[in-house]
C-alpha positions in Angstrom: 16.2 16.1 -0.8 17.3 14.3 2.5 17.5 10.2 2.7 14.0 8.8 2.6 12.8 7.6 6.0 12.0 3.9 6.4 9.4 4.0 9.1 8.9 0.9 11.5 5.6 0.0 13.1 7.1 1.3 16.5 8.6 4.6 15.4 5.6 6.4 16.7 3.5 3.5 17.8 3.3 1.8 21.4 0.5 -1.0 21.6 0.7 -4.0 22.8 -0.7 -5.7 19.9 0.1 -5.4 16.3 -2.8 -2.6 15.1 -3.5 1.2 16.4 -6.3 3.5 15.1 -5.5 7.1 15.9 -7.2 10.1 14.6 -4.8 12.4 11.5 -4.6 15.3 14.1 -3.2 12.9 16.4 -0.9 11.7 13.7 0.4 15.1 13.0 1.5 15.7 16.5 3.0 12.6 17.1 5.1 13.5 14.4 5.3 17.1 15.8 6.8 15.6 19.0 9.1 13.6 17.4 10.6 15.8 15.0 9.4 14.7 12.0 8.8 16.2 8.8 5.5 14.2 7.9 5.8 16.0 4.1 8.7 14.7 3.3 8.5 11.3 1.4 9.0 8.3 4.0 8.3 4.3 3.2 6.4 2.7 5.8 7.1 -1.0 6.8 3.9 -1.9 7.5 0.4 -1.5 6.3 -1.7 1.5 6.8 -6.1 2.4 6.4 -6.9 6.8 6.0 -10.1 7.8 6.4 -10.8 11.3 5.5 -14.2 12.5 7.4 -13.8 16.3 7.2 -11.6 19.1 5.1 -9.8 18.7 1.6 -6.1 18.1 0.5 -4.1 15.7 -1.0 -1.9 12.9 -0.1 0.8 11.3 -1.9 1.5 7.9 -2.8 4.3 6.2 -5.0 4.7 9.4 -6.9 0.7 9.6 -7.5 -1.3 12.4 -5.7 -4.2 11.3 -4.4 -7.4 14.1 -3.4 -8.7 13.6 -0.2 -11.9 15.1 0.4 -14.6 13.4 3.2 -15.1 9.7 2.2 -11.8 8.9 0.9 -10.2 6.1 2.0 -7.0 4.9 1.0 -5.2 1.7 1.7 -1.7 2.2 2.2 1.0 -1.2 1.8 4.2 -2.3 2.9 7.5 -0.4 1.5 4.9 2.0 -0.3 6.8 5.3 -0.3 4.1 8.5 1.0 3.8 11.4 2.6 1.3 14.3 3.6 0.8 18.0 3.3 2.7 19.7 5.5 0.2 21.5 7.6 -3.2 19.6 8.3 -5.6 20.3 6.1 -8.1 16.9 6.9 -9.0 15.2 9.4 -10.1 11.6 9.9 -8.5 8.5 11.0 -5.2 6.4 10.6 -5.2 2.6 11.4 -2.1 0.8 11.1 -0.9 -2.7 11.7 1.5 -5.5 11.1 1.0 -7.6 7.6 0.7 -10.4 10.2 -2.1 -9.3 12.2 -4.6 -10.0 9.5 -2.9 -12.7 7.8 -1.7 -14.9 10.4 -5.1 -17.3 11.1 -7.6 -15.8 8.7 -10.7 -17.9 7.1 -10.1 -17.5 3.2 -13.4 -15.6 2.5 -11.8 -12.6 5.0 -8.3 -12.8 3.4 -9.8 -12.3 0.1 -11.4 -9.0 1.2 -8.7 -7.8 3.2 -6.5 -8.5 -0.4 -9.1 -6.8 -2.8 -9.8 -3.4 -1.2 -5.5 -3.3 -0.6 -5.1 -3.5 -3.9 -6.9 -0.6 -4.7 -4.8 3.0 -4.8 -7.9 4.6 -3.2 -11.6 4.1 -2.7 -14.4 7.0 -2.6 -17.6 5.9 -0.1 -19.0 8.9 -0.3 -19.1 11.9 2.7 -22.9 10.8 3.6 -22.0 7.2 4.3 -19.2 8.0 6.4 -21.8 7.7 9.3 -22.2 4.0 9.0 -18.0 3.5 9.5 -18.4 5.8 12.5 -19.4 2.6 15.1 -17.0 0.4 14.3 -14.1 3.1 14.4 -15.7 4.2 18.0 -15.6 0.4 18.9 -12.0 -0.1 17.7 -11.3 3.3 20.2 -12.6 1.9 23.0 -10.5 -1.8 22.7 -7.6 0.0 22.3 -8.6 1.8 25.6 -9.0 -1.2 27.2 -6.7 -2.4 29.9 -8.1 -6.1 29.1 -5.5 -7.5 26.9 -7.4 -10.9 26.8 -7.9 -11.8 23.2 -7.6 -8.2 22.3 -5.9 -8.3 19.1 -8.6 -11.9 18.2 -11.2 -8.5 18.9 -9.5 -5.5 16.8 -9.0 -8.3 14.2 -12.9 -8.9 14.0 -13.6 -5.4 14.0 -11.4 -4.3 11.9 -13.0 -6.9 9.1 -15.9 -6.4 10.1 -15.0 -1.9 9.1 -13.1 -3.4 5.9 -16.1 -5.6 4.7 -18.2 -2.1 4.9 -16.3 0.0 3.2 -16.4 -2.6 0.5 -20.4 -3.0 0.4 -19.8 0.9 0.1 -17.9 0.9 -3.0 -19.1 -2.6 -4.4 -20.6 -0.1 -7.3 -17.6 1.8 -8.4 -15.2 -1.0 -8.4 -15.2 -4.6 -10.2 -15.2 -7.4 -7.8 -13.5 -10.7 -8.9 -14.8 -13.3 -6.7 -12.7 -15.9 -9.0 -9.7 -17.8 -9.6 -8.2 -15.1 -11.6 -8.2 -12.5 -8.7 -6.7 -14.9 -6.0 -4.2 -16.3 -8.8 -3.5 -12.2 -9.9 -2.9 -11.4 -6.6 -0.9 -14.9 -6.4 1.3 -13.4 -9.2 2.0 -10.2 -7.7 3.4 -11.7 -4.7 5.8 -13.8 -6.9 7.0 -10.3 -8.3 7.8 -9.2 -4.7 9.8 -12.6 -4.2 11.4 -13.3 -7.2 11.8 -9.8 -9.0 15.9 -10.1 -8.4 15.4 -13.6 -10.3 13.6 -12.9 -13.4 11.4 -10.3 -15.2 10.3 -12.9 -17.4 6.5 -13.5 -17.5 6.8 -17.2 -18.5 9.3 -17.8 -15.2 6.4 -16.4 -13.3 3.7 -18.9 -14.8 5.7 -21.7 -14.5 6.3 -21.0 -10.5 2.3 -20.7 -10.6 2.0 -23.7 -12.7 -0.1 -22.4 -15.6 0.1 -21.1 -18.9 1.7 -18.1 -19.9 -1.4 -17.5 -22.2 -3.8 -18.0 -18.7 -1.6 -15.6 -17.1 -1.3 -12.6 -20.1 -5.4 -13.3 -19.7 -5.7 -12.2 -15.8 -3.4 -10.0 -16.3 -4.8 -8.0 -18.9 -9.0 -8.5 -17.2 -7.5 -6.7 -13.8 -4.7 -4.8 -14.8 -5.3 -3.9 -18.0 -1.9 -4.6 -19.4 0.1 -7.9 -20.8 2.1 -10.0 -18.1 5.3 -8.5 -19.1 3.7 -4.8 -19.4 3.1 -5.9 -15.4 5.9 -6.9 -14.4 7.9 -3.8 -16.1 5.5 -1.2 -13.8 6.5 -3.0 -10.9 10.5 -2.9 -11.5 9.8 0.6 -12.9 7.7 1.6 -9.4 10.5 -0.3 -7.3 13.2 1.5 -9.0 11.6 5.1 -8.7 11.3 3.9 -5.0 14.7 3.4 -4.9 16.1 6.7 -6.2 13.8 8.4 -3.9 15.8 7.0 -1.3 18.9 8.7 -2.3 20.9 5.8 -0.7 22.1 3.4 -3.8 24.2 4.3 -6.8 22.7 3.6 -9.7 24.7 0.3 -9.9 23.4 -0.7 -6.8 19.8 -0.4 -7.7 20.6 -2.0 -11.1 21.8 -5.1 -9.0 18.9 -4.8 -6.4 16.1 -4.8 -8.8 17.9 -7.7 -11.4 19.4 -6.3 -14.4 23.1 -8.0 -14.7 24.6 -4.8 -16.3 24.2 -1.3 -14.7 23.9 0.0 -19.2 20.6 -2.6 -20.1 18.9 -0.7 -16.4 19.5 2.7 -17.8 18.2 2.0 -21.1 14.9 0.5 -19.7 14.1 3.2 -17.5 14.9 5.7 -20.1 12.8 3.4 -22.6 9.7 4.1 -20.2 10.4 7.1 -18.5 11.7 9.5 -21.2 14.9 10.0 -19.2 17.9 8.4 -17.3 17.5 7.4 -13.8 19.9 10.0 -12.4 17.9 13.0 -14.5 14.9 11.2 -12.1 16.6 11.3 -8.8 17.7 14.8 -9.3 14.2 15.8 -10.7 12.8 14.4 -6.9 
């Protein structure tokens, strides 16, 4: 397997603002031109919105295959590692954009919806609603047209909300929505791991930077991930390290270093404690 890709916003993309909506044929092409195996398993470094509207496949994300059939939409984050069938199978749209687009100078209420559907793996609208996301994908088309760059990204911005606020009404009845404390101090949490993983995998270092309880922080944990604190925080070194052998760059040292663990032996044995085998068995398996 080659050297996992890290993909750039501007590796295929040329806007003048931060955000581009582009159709999946379009996508394949672009990667057609460019000499780009879009099957083989890349990490993006930026943050990503498919919308299937017609055919049926998969897609692939952090080692979990997702079904795509009309009405699926998946969220896609920041160093996620993907990738796509190799011949098109769907079709739909791609929207991609910076991290910063949507957070810099967001109202609270926005951020938190922007935060709650990308947090889900995928989301499932259903193919007869995909109608009602059809006018504000046009409108996002036709700003991106636009040789107006006045407040143009303030406008895709709005738009795009505006799109993520309906998928949500959409879905409202297949997924929980924590309009609390806990979900903002969860997600809170989660953002810490992606600071601070190198530092500690201790749960109670993680409450004390959030300044509450370990026992308030096992309780989120476990009412919207289902699992303790610690069970948390072990995924996400597990999911980082798995990203990390997919990138056939590091020796196993290295990742053991990258990811926290003092000595390379006390890494092996916790991925072989959850996985079933050593890392290198993994990489190889890839």
């Amino acid at each position: 397997m080659a050297d996992i890709e890290n993909i750039g916003f501007t590796r295929f993309i040329n806007q003048p603002i931060d955000f581009e909506i582009i159709s999946i044929e379009e996508l394949y092409q672009r990667c057609r031109e460019s000499n780009f195996d879009i099957s083989i398993s890349h990490r993006i470094q930026f943050h990503a919105l498919i919308i299937v509207t017609e055919g049926k496949g998969f897609h692939n994300v952090d080692f979990n295959e997702i079904i795509l059939s009309p009405g699926v939409v998946i969220p896609l984050v920041k160093n996620q590692v993907n990738y796509f069938q190799k011949e098109l199978q769907v079709n739909g749209y791609v929207i991609s954009f910076k991290e910063s687009f949507i957070t810099d100078n967001i109202g609270e209420k926005d951020l938190f919806h922007f935060l709650h559907l990308f947090n889900t793996k995928s989301l499932l609208i259903g193919e007869e609603n995909i109608p009602l996301l059809i006018p504000y994908l046009e409108l996002l088309k036709s700003m991106q047209k636009s040789n107006n760059q006045n407040l143009k990204s303030d406008l895709a911005k709005n738009i795009f909300l505006s799109l993520l606020i309906q998928i949500k009404r959409l879905t409202v009845y297949q997924h929980e929505i924590f309009e609390s404390r806990h979900f903002k101090d969860f997600i809170q949490f989660k953002q810490l791991i992606t600071q601070h993983y190198q530092d500690s995998h201790d749960a109670k270092f993680y409450a004390k930077k959030m300044l509450v309880s370990y026992k308030y922080l096992n309780e989120i944990c476990k009412e919207l991930g289902n699992v303790t604190a610690k069970a948390f925080i072990d995924n996400w070194i597990l999911l980082e390290i798995k990203r990390n052998l997919s990138e056939k760059k590091y020796t196993t040292q290295e990742i053991a270093f990258k990811v926290g663990f003092d000595e390379p032996s006390n890494f092996i044995r916790f991925f072989k404690r959850h996985e079933g085998i050593t890392p290198s068995k993994f990489a190889n398996q890839l």
